[in-house]
C-alpha positions as CSV (number, residue, x, y, z in Angstrom):
1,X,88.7,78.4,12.1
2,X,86.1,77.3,9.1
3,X,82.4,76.5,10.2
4,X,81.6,73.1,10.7
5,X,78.3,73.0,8.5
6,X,75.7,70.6,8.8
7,X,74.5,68.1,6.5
8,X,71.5,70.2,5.0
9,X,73.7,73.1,5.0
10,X,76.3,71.2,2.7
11,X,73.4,69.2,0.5
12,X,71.2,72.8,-0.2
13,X,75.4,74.6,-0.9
14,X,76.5,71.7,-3.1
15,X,72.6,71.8,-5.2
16,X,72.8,75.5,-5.5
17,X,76.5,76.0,-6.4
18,X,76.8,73.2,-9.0
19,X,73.4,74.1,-10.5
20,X,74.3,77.4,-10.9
21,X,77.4,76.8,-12.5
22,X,75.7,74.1,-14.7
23,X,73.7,76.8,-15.7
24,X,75.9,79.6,-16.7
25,X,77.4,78.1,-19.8
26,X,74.1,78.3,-21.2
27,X,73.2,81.8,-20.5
28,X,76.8,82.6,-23.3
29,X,75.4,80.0,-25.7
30,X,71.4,81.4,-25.5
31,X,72.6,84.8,-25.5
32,X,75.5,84.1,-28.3
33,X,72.2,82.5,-30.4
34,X,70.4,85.7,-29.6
35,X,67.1,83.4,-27.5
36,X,66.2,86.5,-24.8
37,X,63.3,84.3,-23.5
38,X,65.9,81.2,-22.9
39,X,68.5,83.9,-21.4
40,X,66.2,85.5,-19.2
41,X,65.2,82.2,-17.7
42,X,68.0,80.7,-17.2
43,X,69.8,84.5,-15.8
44,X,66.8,84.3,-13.0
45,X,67.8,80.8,-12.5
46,X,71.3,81.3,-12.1
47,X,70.2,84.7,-9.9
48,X,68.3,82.6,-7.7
49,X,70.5,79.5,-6.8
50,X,73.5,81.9,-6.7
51,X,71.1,84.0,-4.0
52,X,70.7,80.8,-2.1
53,X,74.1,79.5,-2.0
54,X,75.1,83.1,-0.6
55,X,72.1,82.9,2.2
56,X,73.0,79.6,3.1
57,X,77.0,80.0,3.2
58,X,76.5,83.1,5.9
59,X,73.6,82.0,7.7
60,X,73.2,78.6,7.6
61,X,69.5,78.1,6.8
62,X,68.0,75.7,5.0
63,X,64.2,75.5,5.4
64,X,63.4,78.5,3.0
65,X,66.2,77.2,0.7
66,X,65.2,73.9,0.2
67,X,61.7,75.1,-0.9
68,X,63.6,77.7,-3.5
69,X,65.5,75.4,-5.2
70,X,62.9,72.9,-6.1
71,X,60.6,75.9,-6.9
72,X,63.6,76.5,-9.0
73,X,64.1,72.7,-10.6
74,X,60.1,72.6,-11.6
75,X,59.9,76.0,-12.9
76,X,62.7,76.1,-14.9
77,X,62.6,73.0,-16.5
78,X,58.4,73.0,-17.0
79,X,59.1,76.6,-18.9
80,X,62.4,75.3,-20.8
81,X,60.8,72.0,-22.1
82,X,57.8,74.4,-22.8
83,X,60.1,76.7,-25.0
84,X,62.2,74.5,-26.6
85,X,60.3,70.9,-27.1
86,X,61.4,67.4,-26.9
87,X,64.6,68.6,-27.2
88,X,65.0,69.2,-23.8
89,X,63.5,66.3,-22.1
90,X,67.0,65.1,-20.5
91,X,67.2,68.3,-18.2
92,X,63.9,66.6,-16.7
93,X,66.4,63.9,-14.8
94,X,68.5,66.2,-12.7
95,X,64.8,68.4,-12.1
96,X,63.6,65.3,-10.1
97,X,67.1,64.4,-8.4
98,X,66.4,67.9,-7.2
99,X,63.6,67.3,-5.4
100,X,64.3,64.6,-3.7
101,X,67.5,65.9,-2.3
102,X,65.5,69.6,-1.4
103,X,62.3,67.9,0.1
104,X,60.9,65.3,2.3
105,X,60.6,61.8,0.0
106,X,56.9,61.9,0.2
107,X,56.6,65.4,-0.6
108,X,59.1,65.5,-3.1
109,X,57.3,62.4,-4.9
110,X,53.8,64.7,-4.9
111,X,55.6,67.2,-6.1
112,X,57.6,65.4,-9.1
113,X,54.4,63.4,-10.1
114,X,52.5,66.9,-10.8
115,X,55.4,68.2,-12.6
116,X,55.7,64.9,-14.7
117,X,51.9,65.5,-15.6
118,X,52.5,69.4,-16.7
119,X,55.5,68.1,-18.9
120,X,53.6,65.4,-20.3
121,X,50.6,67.4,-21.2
122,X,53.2,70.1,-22.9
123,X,54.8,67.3,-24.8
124,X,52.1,65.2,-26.1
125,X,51.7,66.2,-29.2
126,X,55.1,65.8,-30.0
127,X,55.1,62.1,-28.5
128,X,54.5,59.1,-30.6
129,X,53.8,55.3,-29.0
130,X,57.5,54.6,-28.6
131,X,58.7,58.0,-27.5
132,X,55.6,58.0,-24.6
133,X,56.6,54.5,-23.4
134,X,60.3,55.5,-23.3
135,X,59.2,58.7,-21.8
136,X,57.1,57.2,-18.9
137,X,59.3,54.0,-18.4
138,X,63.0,56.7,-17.9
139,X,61.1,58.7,-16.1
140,X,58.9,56.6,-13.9
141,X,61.8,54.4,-12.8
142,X,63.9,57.5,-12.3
143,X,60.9,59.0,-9.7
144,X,60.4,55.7,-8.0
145,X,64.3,55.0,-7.6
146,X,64.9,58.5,-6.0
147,X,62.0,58.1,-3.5
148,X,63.4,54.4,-2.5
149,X,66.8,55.9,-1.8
150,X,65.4,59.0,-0.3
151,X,63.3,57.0,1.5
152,X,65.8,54.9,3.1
153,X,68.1,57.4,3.7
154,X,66.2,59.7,5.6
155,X,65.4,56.6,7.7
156,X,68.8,55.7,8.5
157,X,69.3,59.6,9.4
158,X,66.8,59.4,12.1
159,X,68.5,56.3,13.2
160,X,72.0,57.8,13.7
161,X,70.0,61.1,15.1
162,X,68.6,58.6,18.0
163,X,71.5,56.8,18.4
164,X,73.6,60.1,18.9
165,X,71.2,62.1,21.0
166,X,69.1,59.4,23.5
167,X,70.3,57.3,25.7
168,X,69.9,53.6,25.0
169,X,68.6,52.4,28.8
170,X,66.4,55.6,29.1
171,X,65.7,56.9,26.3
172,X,65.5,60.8,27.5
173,X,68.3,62.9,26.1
174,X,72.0,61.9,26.4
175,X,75.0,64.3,27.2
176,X,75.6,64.9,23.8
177,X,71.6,66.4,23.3
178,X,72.2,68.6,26.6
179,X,75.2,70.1,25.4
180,X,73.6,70.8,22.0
181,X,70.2,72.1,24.1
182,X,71.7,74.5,26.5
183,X,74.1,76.1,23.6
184,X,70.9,76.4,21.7
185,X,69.0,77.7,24.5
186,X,71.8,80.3,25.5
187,X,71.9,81.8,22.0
188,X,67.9,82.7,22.3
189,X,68.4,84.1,26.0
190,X,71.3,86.3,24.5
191,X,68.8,87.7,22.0
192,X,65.6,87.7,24.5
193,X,67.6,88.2,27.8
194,X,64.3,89.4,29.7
195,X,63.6,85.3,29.5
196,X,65.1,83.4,32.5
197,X,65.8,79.8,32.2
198,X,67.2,77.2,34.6
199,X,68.7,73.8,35.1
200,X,68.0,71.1,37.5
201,X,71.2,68.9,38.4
202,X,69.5,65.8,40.4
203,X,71.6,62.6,41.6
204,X,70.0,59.4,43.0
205,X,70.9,58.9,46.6
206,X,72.9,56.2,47.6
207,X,72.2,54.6,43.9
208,X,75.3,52.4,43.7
209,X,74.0,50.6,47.0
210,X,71.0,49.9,45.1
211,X,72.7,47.6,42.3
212,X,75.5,46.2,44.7
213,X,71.7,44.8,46.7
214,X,69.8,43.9,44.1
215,X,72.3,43.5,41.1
216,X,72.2,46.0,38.2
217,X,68.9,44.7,36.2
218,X,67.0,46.1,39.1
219,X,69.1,49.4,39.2
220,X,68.4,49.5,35.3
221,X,64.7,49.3,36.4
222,X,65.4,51.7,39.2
223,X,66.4,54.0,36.5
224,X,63.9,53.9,34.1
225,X,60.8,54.3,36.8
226,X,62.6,57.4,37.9
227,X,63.0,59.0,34.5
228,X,59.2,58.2,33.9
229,X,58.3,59.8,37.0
230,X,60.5,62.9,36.3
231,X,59.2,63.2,32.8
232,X,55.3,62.6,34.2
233,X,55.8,66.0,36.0
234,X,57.3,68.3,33.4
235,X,56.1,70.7,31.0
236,X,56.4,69.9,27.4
237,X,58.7,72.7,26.8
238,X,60.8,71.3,29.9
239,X,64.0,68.4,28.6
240,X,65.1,65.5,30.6
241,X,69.2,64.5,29.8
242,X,70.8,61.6,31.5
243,X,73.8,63.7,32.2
244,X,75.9,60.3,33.6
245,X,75.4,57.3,35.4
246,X,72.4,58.4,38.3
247,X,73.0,62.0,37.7
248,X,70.2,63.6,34.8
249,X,69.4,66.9,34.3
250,X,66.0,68.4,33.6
251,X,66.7,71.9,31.4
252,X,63.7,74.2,32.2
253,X,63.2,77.3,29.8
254,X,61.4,80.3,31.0
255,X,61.8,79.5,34.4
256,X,63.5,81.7,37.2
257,X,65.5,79.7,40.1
258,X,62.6,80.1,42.7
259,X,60.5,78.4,39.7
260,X,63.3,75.6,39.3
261,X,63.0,75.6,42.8
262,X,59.9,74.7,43.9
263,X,59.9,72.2,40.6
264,X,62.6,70.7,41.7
265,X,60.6,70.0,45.3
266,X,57.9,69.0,43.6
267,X,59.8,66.6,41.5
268,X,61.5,65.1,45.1
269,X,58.4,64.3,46.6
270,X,57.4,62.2,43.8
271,X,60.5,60.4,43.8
272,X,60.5,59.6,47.1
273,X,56.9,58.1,46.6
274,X,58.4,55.8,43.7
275,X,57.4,52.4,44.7
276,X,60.2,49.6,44.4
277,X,60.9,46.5,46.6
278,X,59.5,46.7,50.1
279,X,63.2,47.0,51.4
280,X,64.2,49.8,48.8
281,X,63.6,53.3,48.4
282,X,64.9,55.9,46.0
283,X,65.2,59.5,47.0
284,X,67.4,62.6,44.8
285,X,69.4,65.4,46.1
286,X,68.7,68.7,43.4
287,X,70.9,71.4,42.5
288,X,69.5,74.4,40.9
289,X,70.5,76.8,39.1
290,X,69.5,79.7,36.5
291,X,71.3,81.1,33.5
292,X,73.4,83.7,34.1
293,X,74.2,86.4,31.6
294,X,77.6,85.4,30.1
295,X,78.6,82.4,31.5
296,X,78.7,79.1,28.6
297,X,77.1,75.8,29.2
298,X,80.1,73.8,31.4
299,X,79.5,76.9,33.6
300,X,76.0,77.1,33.9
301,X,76.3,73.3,35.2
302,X,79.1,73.7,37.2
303,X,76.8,75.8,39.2
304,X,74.3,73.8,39.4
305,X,76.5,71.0,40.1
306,X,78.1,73.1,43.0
307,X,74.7,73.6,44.7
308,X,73.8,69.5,44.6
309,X,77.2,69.1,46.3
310,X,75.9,70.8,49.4
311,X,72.4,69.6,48.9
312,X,74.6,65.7,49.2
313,X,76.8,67.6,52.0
314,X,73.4,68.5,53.6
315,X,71.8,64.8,54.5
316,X,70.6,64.3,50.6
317,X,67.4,63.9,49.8
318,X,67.1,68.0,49.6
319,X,67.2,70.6,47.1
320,X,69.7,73.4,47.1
321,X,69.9,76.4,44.8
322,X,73.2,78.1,43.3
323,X,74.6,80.3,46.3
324,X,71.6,79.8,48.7
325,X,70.9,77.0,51.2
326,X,69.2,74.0,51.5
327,X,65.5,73.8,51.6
């Protein structure tokens, strides 16, 4: 079964691979025309983005690549234009369409206005009145057109990220994000397995009473006081998920289950100490559970999902570890 691969994995395979193959017609014609500088460059070009695509394809990171290939784009080109003149001003336009697919838009806009000074300062003798207006006009529209649209699409990315990840009442982590989290997590305990990490499964007791009282605006409240609480009392490192209706799930790395345990008591008390209507109260039942060796993510919860079913079977309000009793 192929690889699902990411967006930056498929913009940084699609830059390198086309690029590369863009380039290699010109390493016959520079070497049939016997130019040893021009084949040299554009060999450690093609070497380079060929490098990339390979590191990318079987690993599937992009940070370090990204920073290659517009290294690459300004390099090249600043050398080429450099060797060959005014001749070769067109290969400027896909240089800064590089950029602002490999890089930030702000960065990538730094980046292209120092290499549009370094090729103007290489070209200026060669430039007349017309040819620098044409020069600046083509390229200055070109550098400000690729920042809008990088711009704006990086914006809409983060958009869609939120969407897909938080939960709109919340706005901790949805199911989606915990799924994506715990995998994440499990891959580092696999290569560090002397780091223990748990899971806190919690449910709101007696929640659906709540918003049959006092109607489902006030349970929305309900809901959003207890995640502040919950997320008041955490550690940075420490995630909060809304896992499904009143059940969330707080995913604690580095922490062993007596750890999760006594955060998870701590995290009660504060709950019950929410303050609501005179006639409500809000208290949570806690399941914990830590990471055992093997075992996926639907696992992991299961146990921890097994242990807030007796901490519910127990009276609520209580927390119960995976295979021990309530506390």
């Amino acid at each position: 079964m192929s690889k699902k691969r990411s967006n930056d994995e498929f913009i940084i395979l699609v830059l390198s691979g086309s690029i590369a193959l863009g380039i290699l017609p010109f390493i016959i014609i520079r070497f049939l025309q016997n130019e040893w500088i021009m084949v040299l460059l554009n060999s450690s070009a093609f070497a380079g983005l060929s490098t990339i695509f390979a590191y990318v394809y079987f690993t599937g990171r992009t940070a370090i690549a990204r920073w290659v290939i517009a290294f690459l784009a300004v390099v090249v080109m600043t050398f080429t234009i450099y060797l060959k003149g005014y001749q070769n001003i067109l290969w400027v336009f896909p240089a800064l369409t590089t950029l602002f697919f490999a890089l930030t838009p702000l960065l990538a806009l730094i980046i292209a206005i120092v290499f549009l000074s370094g090729i103007t300062v290489i070209l200026w003798p060669e430039l007349d009145s017309v040819s620098t207006l044409q020069f600046f006009t083509a390229t200055g529209s070109t550098t400000l057109f690729c920042f809008a649209f990088a711009y704006r699409m990086r914006q809409q990315q983060d958009e869609l990220t939120i969407q897909a990840t938080q939960d709109a009442l919340t706005g901790v982590g949805n199911r989606r994000a915990l799924e994506e989290k715990l995998i994440e997590l499990i891959e580092s305990i696999k290569r560090y397995p002397n780091l223990s990490s748990s899971v806190l499964l919690i449910d709101l007791d007696e929640f659906k009473s709540i918003n049959d009282r006092f109607g489902h605006s006030f349970g929305d409240q309900v809901l959003k006081k207890f995640t502040q609480t919950i997320a008041d009392r955490i550690r940075v490192t420490d995630k909060l998920y809304r896992y499904g209706g009143e059940e969330f799930v707080v995913v604690a790395e580095n922490t062993s289950q007596e750890e999760a345990i006594t955060l998870a008591e701590s995290l009660r008390r504060a709950i019950e100490e929410v303050e609501l209507k005179s006639e409500c109260s809000l208290t949570a039942s806690f399941g914990v559970a830590q990471y055992a060796l093997d075992e996926n993510q639907w696992h992991w919860l299961e146990r921890a999902d097994t242990a807030l079913y007796k901490a519910k079977a127990s009276g609520r309000n209580t927390t119960c570890a995976a295979s021990d009793a309530p506390f």
